[in-house]
ZAGU-123859 format. One record per atom (N, C-alpha, C): residue number from 1; atom name; x, y, z. Coordinates in steps of 0.1 Angstrom, whole numbers, plus 5000, padded with zeros to 4 digits. Example, Ala and Ser with C-alpha at 12.3 -4.5 7.8 and 13.67 -1.06 7.14 Angstrom:
<rec><n>1</n><atom>N</atom><east>5132</east><north>4943</north><up>5078</up></rec>
<rec><n>1</n><atom>CA</atom><east>5123</east><north>4955</north><up>5078</up></rec>
<rec><n>1</n><atom>C</atom><east>5132</east><north>4967</north><up>5078</up></rec>
<rec><n>2</n><atom>N</atom><east>5128</east><north>4978</north><up>5071</up></rec>
<rec><n>2</n><atom>CA</atom><east>5137</east><north>4989</north><up>5071</up></rec>
<rec><n>2</n><atom>C</atom><east>5129</east><north>5000</north><up>5079</up></rec>
//
This chain:
<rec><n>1</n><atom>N</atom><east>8588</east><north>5632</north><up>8061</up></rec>
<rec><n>1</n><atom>CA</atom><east>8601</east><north>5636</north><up>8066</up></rec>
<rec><n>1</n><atom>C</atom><east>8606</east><north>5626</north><up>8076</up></rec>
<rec><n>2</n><atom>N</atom><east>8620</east><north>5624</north><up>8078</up></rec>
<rec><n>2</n><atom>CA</atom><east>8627</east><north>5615</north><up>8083</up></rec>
<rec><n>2</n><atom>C</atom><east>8632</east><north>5618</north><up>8097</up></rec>
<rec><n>3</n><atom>N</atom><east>8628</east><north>5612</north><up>8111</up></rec>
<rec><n>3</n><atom>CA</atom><east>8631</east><north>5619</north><up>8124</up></rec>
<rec><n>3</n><atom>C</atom><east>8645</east><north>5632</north><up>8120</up></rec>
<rec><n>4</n><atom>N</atom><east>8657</east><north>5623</north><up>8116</up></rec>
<rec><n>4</n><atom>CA</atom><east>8667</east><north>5632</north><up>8114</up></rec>
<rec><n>4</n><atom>C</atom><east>8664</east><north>5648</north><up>8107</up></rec>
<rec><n>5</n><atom>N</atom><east>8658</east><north>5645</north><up>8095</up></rec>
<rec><n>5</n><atom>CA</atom><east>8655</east><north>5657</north><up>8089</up></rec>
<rec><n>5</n><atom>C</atom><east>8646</east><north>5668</north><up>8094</up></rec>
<rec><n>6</n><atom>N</atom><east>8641</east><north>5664</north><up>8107</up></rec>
<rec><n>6</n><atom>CA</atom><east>8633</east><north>5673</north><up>8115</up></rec>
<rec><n>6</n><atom>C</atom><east>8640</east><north>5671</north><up>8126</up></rec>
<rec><n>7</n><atom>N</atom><east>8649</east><north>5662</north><up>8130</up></rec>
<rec><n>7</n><atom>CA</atom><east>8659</east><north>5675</north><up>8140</up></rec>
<rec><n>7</n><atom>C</atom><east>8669</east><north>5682</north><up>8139</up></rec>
<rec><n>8</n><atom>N</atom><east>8672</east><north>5682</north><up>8123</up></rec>
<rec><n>8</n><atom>CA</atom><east>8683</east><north>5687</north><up>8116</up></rec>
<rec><n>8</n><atom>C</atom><east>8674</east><north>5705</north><up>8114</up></rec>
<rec><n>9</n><atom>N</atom><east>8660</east><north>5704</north><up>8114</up></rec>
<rec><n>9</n><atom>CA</atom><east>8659</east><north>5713</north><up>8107</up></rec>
<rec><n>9</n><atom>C</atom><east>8652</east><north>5722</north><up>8125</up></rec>
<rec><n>10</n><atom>N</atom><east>8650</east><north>5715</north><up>8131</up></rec>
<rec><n>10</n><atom>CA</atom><east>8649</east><north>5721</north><up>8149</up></rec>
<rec><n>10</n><atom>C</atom><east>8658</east><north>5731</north><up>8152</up></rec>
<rec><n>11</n><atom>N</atom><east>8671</east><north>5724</north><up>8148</up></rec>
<rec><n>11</n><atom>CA</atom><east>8680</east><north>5724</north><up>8155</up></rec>
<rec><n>11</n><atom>C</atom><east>8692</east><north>5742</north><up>8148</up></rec>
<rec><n>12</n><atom>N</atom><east>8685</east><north>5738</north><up>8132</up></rec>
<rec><n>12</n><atom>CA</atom><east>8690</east><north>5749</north><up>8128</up></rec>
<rec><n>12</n><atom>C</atom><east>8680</east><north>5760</north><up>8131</up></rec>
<rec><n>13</n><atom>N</atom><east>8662</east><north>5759</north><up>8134</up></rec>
<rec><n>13</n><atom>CA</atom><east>8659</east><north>5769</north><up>8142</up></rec>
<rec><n>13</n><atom>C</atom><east>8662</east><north>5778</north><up>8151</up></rec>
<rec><n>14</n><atom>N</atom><east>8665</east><north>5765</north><up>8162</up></rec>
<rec><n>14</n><atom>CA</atom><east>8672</east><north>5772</north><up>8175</up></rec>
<rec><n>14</n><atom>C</atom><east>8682</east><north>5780</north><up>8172</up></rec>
<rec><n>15</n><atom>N</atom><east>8689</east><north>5774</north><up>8165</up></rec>
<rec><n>15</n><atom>CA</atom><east>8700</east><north>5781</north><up>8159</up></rec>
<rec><n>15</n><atom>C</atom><east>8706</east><north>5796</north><up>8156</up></rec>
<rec><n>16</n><atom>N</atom><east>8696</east><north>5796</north><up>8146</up></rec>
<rec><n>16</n><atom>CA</atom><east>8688</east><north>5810</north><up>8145</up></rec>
<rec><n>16</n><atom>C</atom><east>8683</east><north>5815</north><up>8149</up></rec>
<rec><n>17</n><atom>N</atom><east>8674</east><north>5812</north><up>8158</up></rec>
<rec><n>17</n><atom>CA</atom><east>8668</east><north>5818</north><up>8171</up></rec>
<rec><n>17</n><atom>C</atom><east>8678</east><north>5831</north><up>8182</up></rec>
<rec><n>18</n><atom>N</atom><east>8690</east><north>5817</north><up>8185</up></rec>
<rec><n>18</n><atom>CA</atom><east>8698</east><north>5826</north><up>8191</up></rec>
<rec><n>18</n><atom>C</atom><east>8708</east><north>5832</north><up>8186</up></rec>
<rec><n>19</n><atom>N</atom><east>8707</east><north>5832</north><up>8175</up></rec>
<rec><n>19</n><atom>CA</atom><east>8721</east><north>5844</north><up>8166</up></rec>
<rec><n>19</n><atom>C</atom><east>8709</east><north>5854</north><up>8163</up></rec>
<rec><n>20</n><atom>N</atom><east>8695</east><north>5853</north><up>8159</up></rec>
<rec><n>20</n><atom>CA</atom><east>8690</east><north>5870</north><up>8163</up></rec>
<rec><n>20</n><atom>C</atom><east>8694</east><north>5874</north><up>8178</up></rec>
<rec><n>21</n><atom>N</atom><east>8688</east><north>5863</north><up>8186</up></rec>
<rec><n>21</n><atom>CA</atom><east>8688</east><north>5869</north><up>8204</up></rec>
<rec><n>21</n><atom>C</atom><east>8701</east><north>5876</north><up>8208</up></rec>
<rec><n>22</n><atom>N</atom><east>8706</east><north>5871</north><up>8196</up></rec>
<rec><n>22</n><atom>CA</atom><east>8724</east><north>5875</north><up>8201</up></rec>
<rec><n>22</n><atom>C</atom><east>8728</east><north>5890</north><up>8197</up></rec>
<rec><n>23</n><atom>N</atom><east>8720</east><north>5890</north><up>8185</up></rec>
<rec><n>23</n><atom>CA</atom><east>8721</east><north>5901</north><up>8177</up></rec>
<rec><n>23</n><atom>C</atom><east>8712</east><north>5917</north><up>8181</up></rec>
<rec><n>24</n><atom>N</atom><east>8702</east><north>5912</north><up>8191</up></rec>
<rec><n>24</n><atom>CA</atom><east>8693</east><north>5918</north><up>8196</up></rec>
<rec><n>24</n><atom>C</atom><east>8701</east><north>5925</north><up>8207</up></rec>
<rec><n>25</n><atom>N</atom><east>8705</east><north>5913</north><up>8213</up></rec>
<rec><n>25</n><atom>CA</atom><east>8720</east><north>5922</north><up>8228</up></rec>
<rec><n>25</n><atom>C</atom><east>8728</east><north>5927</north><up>8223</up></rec>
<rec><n>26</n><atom>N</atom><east>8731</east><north>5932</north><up>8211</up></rec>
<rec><n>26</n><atom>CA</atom><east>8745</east><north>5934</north><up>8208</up></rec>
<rec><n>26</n><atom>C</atom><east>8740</east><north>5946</north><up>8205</up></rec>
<rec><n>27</n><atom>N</atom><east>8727</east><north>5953</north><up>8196</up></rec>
<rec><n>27</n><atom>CA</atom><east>8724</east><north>5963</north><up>8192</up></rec>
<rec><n>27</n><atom>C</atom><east>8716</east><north>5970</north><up>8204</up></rec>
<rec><n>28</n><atom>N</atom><east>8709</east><north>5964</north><up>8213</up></rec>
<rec><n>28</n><atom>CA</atom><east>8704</east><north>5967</north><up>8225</up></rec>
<rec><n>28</n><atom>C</atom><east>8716</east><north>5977</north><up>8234</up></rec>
<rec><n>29</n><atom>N</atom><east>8726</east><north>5967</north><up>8238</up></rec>
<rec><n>29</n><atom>CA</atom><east>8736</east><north>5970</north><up>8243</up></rec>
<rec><n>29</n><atom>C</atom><east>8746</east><north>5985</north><up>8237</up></rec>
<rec><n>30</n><atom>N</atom><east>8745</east><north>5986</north><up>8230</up></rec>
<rec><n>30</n><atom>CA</atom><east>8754</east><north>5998</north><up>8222</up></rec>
<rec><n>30</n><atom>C</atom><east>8740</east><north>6009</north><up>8220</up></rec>
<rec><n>31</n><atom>N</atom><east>8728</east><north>6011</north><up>8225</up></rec>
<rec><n>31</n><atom>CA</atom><east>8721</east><north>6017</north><up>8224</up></rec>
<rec><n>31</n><atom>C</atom><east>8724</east><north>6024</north><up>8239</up></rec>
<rec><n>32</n><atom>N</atom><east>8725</east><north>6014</north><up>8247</up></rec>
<rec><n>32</n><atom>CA</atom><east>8719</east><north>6018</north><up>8260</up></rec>
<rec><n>32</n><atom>C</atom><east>8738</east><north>6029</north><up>8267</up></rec>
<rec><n>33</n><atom>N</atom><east>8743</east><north>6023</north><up>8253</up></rec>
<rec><n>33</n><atom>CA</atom><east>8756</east><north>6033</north><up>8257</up></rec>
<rec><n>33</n><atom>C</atom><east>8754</east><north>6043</north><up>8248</up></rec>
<rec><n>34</n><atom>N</atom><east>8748</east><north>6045</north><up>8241</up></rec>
<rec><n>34</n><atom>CA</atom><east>8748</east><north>6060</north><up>8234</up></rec>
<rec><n>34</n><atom>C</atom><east>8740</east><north>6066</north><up>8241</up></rec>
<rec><n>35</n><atom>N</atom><east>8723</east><north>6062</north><up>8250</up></rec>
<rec><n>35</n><atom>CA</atom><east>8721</east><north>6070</north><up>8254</up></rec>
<rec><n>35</n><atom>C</atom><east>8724</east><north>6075</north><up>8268</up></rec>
<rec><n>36</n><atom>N</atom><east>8732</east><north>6068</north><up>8275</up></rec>
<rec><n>36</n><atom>CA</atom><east>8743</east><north>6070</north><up>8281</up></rec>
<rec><n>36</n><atom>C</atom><east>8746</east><north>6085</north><up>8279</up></rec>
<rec><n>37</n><atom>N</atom><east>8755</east><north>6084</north><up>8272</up></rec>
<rec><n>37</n><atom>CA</atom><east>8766</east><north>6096</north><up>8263</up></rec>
<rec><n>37</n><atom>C</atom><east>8760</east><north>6111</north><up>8270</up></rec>
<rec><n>38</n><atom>N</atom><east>8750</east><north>6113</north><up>8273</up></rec>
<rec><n>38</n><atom>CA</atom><east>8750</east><north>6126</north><up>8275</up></rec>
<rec><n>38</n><atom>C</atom><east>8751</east><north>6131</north><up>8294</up></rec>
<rec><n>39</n><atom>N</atom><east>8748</east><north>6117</north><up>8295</up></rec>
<rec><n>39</n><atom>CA</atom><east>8748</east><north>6117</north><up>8313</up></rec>
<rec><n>39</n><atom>C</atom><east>8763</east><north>6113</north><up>8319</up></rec>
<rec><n>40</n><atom>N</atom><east>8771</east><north>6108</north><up>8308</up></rec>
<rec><n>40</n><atom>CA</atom><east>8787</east><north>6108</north><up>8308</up></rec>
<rec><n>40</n><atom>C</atom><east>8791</east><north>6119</north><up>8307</up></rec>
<rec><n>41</n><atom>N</atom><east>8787</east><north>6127</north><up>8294</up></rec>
<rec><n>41</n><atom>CA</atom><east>8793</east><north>6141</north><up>8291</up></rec>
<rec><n>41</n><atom>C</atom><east>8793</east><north>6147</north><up>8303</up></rec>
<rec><n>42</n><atom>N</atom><east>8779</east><north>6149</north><up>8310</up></rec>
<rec><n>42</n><atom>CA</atom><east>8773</east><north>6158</north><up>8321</up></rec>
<rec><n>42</n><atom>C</atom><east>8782</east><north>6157</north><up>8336</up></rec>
<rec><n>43</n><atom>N</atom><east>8782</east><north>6146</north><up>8335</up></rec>
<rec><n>43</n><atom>CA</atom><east>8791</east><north>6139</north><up>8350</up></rec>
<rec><n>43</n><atom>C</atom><east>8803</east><north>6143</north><up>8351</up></rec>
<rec><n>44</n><atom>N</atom><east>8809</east><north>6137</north><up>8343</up></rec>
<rec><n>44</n><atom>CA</atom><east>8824</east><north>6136</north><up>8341</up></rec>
<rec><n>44</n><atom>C</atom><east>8829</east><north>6149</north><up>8333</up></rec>
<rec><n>45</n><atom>N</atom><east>8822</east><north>6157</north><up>8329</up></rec>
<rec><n>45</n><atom>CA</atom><east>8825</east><north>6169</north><up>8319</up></rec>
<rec><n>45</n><atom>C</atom><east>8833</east><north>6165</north><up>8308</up></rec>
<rec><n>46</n><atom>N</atom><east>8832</east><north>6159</north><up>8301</up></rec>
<rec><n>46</n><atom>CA</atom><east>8838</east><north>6155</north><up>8286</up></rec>
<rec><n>46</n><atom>C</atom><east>8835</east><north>6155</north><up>8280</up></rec>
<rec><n>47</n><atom>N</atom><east>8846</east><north>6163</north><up>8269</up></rec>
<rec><n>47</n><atom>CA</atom><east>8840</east><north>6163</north><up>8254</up></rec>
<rec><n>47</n><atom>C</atom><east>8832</east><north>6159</north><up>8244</up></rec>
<rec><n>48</n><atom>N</atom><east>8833</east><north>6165</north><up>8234</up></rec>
<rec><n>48</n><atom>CA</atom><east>8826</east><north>6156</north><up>8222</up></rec>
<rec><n>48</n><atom>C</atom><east>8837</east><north>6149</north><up>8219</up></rec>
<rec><n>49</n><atom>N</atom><east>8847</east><north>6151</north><up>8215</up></rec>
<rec><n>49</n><atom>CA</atom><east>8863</east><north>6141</north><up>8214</up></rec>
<rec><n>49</n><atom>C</atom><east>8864</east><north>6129</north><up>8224</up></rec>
<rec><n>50</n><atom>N</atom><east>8859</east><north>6135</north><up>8234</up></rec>
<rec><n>50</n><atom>CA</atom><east>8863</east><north>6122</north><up>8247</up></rec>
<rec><n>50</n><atom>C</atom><east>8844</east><north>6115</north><up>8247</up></rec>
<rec><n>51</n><atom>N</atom><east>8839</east><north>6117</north><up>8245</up></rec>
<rec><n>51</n><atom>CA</atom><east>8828</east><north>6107</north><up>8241</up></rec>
<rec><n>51</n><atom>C</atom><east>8830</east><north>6095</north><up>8232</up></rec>
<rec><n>52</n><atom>N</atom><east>8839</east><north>6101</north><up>8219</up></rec>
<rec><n>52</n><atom>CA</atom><east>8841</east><north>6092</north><up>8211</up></rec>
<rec><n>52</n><atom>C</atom><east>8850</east><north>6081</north><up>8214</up></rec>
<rec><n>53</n><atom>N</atom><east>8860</east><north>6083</north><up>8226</up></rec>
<rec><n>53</n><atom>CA</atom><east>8868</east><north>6077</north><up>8231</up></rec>
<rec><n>53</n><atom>C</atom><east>8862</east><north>6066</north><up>8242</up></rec>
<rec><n>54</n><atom>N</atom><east>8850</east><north>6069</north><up>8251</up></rec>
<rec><n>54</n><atom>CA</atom><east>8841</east><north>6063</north><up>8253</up></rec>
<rec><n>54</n><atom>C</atom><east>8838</east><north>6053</north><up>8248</up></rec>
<rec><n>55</n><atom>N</atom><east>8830</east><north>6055</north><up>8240</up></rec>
<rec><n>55</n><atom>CA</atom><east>8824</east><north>6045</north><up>8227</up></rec>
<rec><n>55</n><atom>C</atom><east>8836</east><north>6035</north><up>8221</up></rec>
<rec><n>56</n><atom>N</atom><east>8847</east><north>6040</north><up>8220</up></rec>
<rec><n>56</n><atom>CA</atom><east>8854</east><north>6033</north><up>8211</up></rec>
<rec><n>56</n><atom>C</atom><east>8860</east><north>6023</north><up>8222</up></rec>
<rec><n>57</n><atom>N</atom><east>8866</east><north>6028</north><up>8234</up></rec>
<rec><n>57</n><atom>CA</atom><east>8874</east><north>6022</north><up>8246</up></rec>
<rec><n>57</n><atom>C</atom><east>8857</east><north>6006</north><up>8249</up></rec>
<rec><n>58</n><atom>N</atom><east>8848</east><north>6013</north><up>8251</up></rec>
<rec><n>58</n><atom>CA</atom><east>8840</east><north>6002</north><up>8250</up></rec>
<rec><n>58</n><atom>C</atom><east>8831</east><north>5997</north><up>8240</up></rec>
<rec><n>59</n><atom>N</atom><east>8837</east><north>5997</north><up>8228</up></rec>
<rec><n>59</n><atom>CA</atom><east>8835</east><north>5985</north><up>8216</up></rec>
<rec><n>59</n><atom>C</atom><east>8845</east><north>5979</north><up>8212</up></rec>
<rec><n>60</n><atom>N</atom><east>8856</east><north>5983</north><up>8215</up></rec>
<rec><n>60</n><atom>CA</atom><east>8867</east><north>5978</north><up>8218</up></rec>
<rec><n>60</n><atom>C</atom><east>8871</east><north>5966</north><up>8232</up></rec>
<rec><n>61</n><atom>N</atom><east>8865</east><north>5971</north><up>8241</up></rec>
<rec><n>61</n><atom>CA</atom><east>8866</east><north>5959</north><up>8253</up></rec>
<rec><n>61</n><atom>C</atom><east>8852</east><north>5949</north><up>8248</up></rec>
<rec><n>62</n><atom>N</atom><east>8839</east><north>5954</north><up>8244</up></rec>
<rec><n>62</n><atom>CA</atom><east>8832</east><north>5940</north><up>8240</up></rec>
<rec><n>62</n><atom>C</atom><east>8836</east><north>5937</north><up>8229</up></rec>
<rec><n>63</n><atom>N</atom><east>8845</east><north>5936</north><up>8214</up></rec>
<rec><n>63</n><atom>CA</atom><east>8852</east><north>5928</north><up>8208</up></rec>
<rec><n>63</n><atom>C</atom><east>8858</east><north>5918</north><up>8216</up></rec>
<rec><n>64</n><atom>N</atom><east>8869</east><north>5926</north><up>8224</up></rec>
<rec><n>64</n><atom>CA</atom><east>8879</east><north>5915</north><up>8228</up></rec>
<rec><n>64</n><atom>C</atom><east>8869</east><north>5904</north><up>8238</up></rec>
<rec><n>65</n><atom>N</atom><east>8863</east><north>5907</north><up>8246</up></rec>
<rec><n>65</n><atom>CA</atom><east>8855</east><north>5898</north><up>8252</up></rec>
<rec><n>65</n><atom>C</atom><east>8847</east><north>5892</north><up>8248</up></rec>
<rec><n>66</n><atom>N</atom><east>8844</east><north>5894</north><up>8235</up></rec>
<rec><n>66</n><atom>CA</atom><east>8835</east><north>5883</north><up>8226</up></rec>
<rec><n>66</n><atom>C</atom><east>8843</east><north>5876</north><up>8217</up></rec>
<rec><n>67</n><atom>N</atom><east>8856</east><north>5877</north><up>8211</up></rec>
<rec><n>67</n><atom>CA</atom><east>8864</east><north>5868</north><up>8206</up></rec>
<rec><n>67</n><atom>C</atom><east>8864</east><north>5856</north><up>8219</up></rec>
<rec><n>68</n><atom>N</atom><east>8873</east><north>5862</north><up>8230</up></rec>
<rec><n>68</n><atom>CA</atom><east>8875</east><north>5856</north><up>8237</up></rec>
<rec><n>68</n><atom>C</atom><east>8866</east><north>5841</north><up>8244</up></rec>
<rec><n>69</n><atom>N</atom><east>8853</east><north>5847</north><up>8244</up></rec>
<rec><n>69</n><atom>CA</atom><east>8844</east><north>5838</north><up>8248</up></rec>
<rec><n>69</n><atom>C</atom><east>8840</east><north>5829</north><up>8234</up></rec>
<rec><n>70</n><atom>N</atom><east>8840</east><north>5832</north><up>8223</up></rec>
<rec><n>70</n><atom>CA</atom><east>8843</east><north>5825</north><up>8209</up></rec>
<rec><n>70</n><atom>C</atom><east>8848</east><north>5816</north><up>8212</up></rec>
<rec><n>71</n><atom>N</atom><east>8865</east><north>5818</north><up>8216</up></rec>
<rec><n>71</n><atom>CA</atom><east>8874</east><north>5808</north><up>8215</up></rec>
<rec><n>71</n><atom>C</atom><east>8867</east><north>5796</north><up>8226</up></rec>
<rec><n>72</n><atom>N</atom><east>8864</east><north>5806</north><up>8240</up></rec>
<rec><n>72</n><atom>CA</atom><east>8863</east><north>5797</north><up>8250</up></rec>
<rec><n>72</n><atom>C</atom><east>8855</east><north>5786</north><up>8244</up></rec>
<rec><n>73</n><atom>N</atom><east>8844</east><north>5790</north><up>8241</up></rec>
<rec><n>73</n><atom>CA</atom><east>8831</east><north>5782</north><up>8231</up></rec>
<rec><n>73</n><atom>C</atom><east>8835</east><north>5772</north><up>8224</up></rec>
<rec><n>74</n><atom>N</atom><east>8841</east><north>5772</north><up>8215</up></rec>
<rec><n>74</n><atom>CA</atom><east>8849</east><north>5764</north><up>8207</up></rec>
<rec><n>74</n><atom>C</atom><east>8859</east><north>5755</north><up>8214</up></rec>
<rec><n>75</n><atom>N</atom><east>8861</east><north>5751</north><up>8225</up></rec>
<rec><n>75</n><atom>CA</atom><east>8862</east><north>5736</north><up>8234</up></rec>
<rec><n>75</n><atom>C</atom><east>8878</east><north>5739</north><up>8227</up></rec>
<rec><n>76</n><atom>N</atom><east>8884</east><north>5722</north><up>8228</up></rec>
<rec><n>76</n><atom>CA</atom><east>8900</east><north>5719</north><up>8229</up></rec>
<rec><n>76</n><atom>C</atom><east>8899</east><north>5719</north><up>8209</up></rec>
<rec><n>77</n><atom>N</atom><east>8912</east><north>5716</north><up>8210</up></rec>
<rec><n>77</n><atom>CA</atom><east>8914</east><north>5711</north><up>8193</up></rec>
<rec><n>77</n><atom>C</atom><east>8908</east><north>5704</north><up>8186</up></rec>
<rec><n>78</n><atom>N</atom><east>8905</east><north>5692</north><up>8194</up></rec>
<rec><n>78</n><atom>CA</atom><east>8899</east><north>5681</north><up>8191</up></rec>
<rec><n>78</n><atom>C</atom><east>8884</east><north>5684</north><up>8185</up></rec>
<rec><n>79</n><atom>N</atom><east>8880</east><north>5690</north><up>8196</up></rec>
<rec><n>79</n><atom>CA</atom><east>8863</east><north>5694</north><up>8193</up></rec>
<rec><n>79</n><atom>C</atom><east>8861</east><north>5705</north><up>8184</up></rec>
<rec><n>80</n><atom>N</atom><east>8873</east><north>5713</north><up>8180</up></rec>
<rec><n>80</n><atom>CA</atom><east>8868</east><north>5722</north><up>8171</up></rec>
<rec><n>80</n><atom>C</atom><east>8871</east><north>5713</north><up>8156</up></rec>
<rec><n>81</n><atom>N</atom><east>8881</east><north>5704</north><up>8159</up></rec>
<rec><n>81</n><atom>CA</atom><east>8880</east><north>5691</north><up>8143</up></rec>
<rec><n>81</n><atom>C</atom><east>8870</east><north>5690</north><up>8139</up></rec>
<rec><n>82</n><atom>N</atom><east>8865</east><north>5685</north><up>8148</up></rec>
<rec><n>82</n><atom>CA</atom><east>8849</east><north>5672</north><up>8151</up></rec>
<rec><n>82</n><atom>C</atom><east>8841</east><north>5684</north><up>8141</up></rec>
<rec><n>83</n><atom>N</atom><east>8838</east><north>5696</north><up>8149</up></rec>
<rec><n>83</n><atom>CA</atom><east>8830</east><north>5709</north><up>8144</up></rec>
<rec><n>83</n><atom>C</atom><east>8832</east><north>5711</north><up>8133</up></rec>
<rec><n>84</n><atom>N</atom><east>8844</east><north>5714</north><up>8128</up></rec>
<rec><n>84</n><atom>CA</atom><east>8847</east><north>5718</north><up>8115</up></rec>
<rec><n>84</n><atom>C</atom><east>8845</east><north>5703</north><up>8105</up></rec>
<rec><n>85</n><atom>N</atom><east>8844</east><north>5693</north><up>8101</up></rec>
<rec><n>85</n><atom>CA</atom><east>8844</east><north>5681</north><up>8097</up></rec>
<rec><n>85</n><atom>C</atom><east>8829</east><north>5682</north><up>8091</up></rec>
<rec><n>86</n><atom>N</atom><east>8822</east><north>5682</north><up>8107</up></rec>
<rec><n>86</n><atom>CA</atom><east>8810</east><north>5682</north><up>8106</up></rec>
<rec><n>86</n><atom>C</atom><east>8800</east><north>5693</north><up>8099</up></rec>
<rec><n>87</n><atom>N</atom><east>8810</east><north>5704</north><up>8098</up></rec>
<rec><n>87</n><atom>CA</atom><east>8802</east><north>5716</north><up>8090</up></rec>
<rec><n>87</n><atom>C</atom><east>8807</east><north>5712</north><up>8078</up></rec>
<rec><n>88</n><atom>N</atom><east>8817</east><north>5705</north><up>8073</up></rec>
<rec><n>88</n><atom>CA</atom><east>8819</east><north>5704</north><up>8059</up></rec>
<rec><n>88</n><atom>C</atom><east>8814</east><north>5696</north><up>8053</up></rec>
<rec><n>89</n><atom>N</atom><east>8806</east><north>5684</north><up>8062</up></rec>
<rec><n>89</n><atom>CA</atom><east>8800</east><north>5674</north><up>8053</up></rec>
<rec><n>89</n><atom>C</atom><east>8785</east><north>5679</north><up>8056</up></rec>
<rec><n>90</n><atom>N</atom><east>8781</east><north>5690</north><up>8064</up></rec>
<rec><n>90</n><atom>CA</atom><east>8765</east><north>5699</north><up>8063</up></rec>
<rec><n>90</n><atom>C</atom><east>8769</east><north>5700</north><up>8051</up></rec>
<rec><n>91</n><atom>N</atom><east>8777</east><north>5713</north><up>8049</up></rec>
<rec><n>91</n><atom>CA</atom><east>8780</east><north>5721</north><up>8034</up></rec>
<rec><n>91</n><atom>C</atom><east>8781</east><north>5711</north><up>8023</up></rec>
<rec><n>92</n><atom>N</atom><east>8786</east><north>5703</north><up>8024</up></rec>
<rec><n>92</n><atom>CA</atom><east>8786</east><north>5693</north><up>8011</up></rec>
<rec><n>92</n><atom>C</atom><east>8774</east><north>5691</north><up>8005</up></rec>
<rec><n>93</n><atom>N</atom><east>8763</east><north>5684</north><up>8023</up></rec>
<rec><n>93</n><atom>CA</atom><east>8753</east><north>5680</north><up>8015</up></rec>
<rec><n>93</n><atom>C</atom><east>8742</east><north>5681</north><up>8008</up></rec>
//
């Protein structure tokens, strides 16, 4: 194998590495608010209706804040060219 072809294939490790790790906080994270949910109920005295409102008001704010940081990620115009060019000539090859 050819240096490139082994840091082509590192590099899609890491890669992968952190879209589980990512995916791991994301399902971690929405656990640790459902079990939540009953020490919200308890506290604050709310429904089963206003629970779900809970939940939704915040999966709704970590969407928007994960688009958000998407975009931030994704640099000026230029560099999202560069990005996209370069995933199409991956995909090609």
């Amino acid at each position: 194998m050819t240096p490139t072809v082994v840091q082509n294939s590192r590099s899609r490790q890491l890669a992968l590495g952190a879209l589980c790790a990512g995916m791991l906080m994301i399902v971690l994270d929405q656990t640790i608010v459902n079990v939540a949910l009953p020490s919200i109920q308890h506290d604050l005295g709310f429904s089963q209706s206003s629970l779900a409102w809970v939940v939704n008001a915040y999966l709704i704010a970590f969407a928007g804040l994960l688009l958000l940081a998407g975009r931030l990620g994704l640099g000026s115009q230029d560099q999202r060219e560069v990005r996209r060019d370069a995933w199409t000539v991956d995909v090609l090859d």
